[in-house]
C-alpha positions as CSV (number, residue, x, y, z in Angstrom):
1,X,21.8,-39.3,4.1
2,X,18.2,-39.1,2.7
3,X,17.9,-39.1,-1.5
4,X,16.3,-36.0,-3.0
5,X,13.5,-38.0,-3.8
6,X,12.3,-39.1,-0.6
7,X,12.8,-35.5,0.7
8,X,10.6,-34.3,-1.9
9,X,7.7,-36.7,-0.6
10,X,8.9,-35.9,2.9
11,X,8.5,-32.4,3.3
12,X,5.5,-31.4,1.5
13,X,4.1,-34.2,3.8
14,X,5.3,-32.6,7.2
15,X,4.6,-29.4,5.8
16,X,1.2,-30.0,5.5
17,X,0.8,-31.7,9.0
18,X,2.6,-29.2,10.3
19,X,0.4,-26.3,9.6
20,X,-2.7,-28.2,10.5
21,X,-4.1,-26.5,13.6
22,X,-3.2,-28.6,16.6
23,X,-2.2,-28.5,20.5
24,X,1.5,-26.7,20.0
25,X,-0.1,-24.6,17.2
26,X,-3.1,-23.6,19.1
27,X,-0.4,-22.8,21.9
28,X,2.0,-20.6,20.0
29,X,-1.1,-18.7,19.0
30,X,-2.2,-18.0,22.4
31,X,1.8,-17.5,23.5
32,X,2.1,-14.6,20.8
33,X,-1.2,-13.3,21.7
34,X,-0.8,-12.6,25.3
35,X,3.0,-12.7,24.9
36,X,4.5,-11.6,21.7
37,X,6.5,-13.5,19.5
38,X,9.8,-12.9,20.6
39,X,8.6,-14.2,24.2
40,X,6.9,-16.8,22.6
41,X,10.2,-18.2,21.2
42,X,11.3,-19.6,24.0
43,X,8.1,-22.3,23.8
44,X,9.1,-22.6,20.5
45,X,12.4,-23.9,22.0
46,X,11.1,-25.9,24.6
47,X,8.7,-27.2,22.0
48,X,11.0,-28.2,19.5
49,X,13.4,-29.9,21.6
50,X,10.2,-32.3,22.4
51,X,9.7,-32.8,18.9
52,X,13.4,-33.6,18.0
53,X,13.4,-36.4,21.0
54,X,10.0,-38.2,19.8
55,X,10.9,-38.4,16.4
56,X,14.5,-39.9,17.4
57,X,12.5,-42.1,19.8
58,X,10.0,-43.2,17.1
59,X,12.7,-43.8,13.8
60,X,14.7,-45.9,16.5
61,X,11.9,-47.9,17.4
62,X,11.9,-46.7,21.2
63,X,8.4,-45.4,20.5
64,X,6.7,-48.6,20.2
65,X,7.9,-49.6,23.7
66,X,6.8,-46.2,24.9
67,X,3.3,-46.7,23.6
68,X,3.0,-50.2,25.3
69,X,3.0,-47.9,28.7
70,X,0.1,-46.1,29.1
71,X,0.2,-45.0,32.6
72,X,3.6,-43.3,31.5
73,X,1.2,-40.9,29.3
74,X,-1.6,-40.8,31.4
75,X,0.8,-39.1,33.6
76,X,2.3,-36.8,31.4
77,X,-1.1,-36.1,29.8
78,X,-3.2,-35.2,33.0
79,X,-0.5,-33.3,34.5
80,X,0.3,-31.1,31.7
81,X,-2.8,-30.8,30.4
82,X,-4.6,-29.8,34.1
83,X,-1.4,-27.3,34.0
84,X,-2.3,-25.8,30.7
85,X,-6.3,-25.4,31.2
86,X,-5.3,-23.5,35.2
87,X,-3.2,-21.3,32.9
88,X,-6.2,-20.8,30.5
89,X,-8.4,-20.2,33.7
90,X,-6.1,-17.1,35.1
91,X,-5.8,-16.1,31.6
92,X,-9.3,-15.6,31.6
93,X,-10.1,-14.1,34.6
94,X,-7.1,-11.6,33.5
95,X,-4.8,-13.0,36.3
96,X,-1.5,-14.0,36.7
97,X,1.9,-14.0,34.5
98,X,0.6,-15.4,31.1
99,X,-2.4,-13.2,30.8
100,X,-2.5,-9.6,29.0
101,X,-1.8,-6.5,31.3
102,X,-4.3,-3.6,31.6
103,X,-1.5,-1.9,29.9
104,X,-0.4,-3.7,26.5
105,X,3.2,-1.7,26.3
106,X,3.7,-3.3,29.8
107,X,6.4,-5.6,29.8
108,X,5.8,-9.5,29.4
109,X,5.5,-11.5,32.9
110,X,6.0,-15.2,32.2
111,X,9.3,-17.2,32.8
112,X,11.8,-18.0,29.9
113,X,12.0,-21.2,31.7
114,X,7.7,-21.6,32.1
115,X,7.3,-20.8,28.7
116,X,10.1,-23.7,27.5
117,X,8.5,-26.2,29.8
118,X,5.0,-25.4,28.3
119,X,6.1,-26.2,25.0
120,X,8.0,-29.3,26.1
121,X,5.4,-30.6,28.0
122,X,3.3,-30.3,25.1
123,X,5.1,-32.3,21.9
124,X,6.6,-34.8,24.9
125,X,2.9,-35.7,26.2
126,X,1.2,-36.3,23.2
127,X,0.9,-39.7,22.5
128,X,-0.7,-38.8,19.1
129,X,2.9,-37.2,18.4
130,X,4.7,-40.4,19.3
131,X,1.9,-42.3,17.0
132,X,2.5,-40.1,13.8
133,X,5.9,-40.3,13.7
134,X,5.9,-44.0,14.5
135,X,3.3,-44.0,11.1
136,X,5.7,-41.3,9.4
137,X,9.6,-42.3,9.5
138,X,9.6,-45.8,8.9
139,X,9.0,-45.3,5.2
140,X,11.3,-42.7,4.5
141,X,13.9,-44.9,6.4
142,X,16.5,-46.8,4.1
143,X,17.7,-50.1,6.2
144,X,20.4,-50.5,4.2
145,X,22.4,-47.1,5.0
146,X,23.5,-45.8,8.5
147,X,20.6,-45.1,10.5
148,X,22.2,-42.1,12.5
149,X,22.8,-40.3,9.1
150,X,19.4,-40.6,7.8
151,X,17.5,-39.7,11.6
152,X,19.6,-36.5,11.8
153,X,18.9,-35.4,8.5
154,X,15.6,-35.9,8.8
155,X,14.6,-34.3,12.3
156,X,16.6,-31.3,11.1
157,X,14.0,-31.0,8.3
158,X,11.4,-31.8,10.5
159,X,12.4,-28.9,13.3
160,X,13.1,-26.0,10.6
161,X,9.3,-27.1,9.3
162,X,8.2,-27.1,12.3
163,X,9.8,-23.7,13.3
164,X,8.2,-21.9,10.9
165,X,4.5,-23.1,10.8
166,X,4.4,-22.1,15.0
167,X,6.2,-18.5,13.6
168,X,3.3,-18.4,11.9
169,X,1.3,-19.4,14.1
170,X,2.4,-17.0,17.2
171,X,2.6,-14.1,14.5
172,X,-1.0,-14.6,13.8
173,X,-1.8,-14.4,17.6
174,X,0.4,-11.3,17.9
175,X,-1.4,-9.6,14.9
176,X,-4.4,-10.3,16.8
177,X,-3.6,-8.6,19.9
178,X,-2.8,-5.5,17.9
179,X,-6.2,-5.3,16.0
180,X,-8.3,-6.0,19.8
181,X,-5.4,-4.1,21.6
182,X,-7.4,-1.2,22.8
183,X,-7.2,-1.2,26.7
184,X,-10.7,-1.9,26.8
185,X,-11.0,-5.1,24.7
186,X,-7.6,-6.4,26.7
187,X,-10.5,-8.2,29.1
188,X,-11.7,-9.8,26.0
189,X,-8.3,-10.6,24.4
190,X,-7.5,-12.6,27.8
191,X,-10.8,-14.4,27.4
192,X,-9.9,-15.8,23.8
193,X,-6.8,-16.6,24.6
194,X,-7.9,-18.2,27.9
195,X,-10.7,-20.1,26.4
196,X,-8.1,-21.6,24.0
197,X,-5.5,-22.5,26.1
198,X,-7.8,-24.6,28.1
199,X,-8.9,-26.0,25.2
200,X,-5.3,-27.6,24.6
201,X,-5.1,-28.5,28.4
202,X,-8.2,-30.6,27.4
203,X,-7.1,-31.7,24.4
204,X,-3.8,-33.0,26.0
205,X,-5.2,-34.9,28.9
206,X,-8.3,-36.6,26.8
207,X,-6.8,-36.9,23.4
């Protein structure tokens, strides 16, 4: 297990990365702006799943091979993030299953299955992800317990963290489609949210 003391470091530390805006952040806004929060828990899923297998990867050590192999990223990267920014692009011409219907009560159109893969895609491909932890867990690692022990309690602080700062995050964006939720700024809505998804799309394949 992990000594009080280090946790105390620990999670003020992740807490404060956590809530800094970034690509899965940015994301969950959007995903609770166009598709509510409950919807938007199944990125959350996706996205947390991603986060729980780079920061096993990067406390044992698989990380460092992983960054050694840029083409693998490149891949990732390009892919997911020209996936992301065509999303933003239909989002902002008000069409297809992410964007905002004409009619807000309508129901919500995107896949459970999309929206998980969005948010996988995301923490997987980030090779500034695989880079902080790398930086991160190391320290907080004790070589002379049982490595296992310490990893698991440590990624389940680092999910529950990281749960809450995108609830946060998709709450804002929900609370922002109910203050612009009049039919006629719905156009405008999509166009925000649009603009911002492709920003992550770019973000991911150039970052």
């Amino acid at each position: 297990m992990v000594s009080m003391g280090l946790l105390s470091v620990f999670v003020p530390t992740f807490l404060l990365v956590s809530l800094t805006p970034g690509m899965c952040m940015t994301l969950a806004m959007v995903l609770g702006m166009t598709q509510g929060v409950r919807r938007t828990l199944w990125m959350m899923l996706g996205e947390l799943v991603g986060v729980g297998l780079v920061a096993v990867a990067a406390g044992a050590g698989v990380a460092t091979l992983m960054l050694r192999e840029p083409a693998l990223f490149a891949v990732f990267k390009w892919l997911g993030g020209a996936y992301l920014a065509y999303l933003g692009v239909m989002m902002w011409r008000s069409r297809g299953r992410m964007a905002i219907p004409d009619t807000l009560a309508s129901q919500a159109r995107a896949g459970r299955r999309e929206l998980a893969m969005q948010g996988l895609v995301t923490a997987v491909a980030n090779p500034k992800g695989w880079a902080f932890f790398m930086a991160l867990l190391p320290p907080f690692l004790d070589a002379s317990r049982p490595l296992p022990a310490q990893l698991a309690a440590l990624v389940a602080v680092i999910l529950t963290i990281e749960f809450c700062a995108l609830l946060a995050y998709a709450t804002g964006g929900q609370t922002l489609r109910h203050l612009l939720g009049q039919a006629d700024k719905v156009r405008l809505l999509n166009r925000v949210a649009g603009t911002l998804m492709v920003g992550v799309g770019l973000w991911l394949a150039l970052g």
